[in-house]
N, C-alpha and C positions, 0 to 999 in steps of 0.2 A: 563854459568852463574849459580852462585849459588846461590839457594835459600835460606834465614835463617830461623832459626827456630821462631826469632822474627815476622817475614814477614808473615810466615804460619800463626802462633796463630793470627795475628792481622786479618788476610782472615778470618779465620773460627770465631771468633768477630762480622765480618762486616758481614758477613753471618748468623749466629745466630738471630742479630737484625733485619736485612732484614726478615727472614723469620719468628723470634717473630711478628714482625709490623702485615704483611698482615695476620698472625695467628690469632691475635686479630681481628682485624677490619672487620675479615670475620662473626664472630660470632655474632648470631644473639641474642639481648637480652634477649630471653625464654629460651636460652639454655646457660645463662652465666652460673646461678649457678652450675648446674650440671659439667660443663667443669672446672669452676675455681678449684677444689683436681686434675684433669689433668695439669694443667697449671701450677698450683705449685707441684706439680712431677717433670717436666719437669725443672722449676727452680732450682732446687735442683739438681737435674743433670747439670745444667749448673755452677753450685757453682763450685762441682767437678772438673770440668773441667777447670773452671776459677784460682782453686786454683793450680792444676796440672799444669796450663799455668804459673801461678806466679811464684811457687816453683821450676820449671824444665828449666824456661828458663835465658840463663846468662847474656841477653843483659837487661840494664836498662829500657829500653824504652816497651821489653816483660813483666816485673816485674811489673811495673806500669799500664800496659795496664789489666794484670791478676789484680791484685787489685782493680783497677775500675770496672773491671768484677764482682767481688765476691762481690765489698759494691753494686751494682748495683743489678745483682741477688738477692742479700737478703733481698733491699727493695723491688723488686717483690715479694718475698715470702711472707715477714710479711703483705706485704698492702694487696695483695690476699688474704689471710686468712681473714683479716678486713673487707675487702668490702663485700666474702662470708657469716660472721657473722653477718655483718649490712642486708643482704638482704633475710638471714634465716628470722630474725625477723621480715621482714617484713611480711613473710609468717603465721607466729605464729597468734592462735586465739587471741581475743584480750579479759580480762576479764571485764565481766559487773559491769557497773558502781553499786557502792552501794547507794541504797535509801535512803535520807535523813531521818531522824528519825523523827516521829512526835513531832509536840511541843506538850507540856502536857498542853497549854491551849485549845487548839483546841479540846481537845476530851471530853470535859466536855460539 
């Protein structure tokens, strides 16, 4: 029996996700920020690869499968980045409020 090239890419798919899931959910929240420029590395490489699956393979159902891979992958990427940026800022000092002005009746 032969194996298609459809059948391959849709394994290494199902396998990517599997192993994205528990990738995530293993990380412990003190060490998201630091990992999320890793994880989106990693995404980008999986773009590659999704688009390499689209473009190279001939059956429809590879074609499509690579395409939902690559719009998938690149909302990982862009949201990654955002959530990374939301949680820099949280880190950021925060500036001191400015003093209200005295009233100029008060100082007479």
């Amino acid at each position: 029996m032969e194996v298609t090239h459809t059948i391959t890419n849709l394994i290494i798919f199902v396998l990517a996700i599997y192993v994205g899931y528990h990738v995530v959910w293993t990380v412990t929240p003190a060490l998201h920020t630091p990992l999320m420029a890793v994880t989106n590395a990693i995404s980008a490489i999986i773009i590659i690869g999704a688009m390499l699956a689209a473009g190279l393979t001939e059956g429809v159902v590879g074609q499509v499968a690579g395409t939902l891979a690559v719009a998938l992958a690149a909302v990982n990427v862009f949201g990654g980045f955002l959530v990374t940026q939301r949680m820099l800022e949280m880190f950021k000092k925060k500036e001191p409020k400015a003093k209200p002005a005295a009233k100029e009746g008060a100082q007479q």
